[in-house]
DOBAPA-633443 format. One line per field, with one value per residue (C-alpha): residue in three letters; y, z, x. Coordinates in Angstrom, 2 decimals, m for minus. Example, Ala and Ser with C-alpha at 12.3 -4.5 7.8 and 13.67 -1.06 7.14 Angstrom:
<sites>
rest = [ALA  SER]
c2 = [m4.50  m1.06]
c3 = [7.80  7.14]
c1 = [12.30  13.67]
</sites>
This chain:
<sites>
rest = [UNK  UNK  UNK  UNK  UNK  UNK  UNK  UNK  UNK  UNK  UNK  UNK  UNK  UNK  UNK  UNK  UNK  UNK  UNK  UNK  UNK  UNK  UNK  UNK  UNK  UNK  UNK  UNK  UNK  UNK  UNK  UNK  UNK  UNK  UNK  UNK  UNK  UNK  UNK  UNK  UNK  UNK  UNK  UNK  UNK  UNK  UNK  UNK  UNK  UNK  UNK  UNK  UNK  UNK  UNK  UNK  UNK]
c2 = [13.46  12.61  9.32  10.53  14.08  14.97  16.69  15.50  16.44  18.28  16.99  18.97  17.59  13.58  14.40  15.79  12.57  10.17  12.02  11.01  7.77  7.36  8.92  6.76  3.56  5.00  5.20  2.00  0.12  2.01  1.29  m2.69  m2.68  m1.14  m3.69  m6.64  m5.29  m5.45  m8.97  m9.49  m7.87  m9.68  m13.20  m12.43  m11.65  m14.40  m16.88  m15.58  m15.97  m19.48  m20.24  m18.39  m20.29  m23.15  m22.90  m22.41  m24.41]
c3 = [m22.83  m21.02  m22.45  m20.76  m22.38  m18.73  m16.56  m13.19  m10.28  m7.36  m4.38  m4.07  m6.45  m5.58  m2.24  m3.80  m6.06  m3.07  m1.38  m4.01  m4.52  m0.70  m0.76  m3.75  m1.97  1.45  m0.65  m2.08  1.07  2.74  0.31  0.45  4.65  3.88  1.45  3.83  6.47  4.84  3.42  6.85  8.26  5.67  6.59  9.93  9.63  7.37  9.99  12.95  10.66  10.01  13.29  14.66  11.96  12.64  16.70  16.00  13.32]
c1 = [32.56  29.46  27.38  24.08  22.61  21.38  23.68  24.04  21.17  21.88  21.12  18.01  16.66  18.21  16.25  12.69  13.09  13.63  10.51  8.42  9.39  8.69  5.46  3.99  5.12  3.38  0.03  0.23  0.87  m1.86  m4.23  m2.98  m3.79  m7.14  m7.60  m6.55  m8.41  m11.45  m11.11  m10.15  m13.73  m15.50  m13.94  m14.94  m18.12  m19.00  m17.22  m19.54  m22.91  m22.15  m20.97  m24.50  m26.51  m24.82  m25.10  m29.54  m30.20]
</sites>
C-alpha cells in the first residue's frame, strides 16, 4: 500500500514542474541584478558628485 494519496507523476509532468521551478528562480535573479545594478548606478553617481564638488570647492 502506498503512504502518499498521490499517485506517482509522469515524467511530463516531473519536466513541466522542473520548468517552473527554473523559470521562477530566472525572475528572481533577474530582478536581484537589476536591483544591484542600480545601487550600483546610484553609488556611482553619488561618488562622481562628491569627487566634482570636492575637486571645485
Amino acid at each position: 500500500m502506498n503512504p502518499s494519496p498521490r499517485t506517482p507523476r509522469t515524467w511530463r509532468e516531473r519536466l513541466t514542474t522542473v520548468w517552473k521551478w527554473i523559470a521562477r528562480r530566472r525572475r528572481t535573479a533577474l530582478a536581484q541584478v537589476l536591483r544591484g545594478a542600480c545601487y550600483g548606478a546610484g553609488t556611482g553617481a553619488v561618488g562622481l558628485i562628491f569627487m566634482w564638488a570636492q575637486h571645485w570647492l
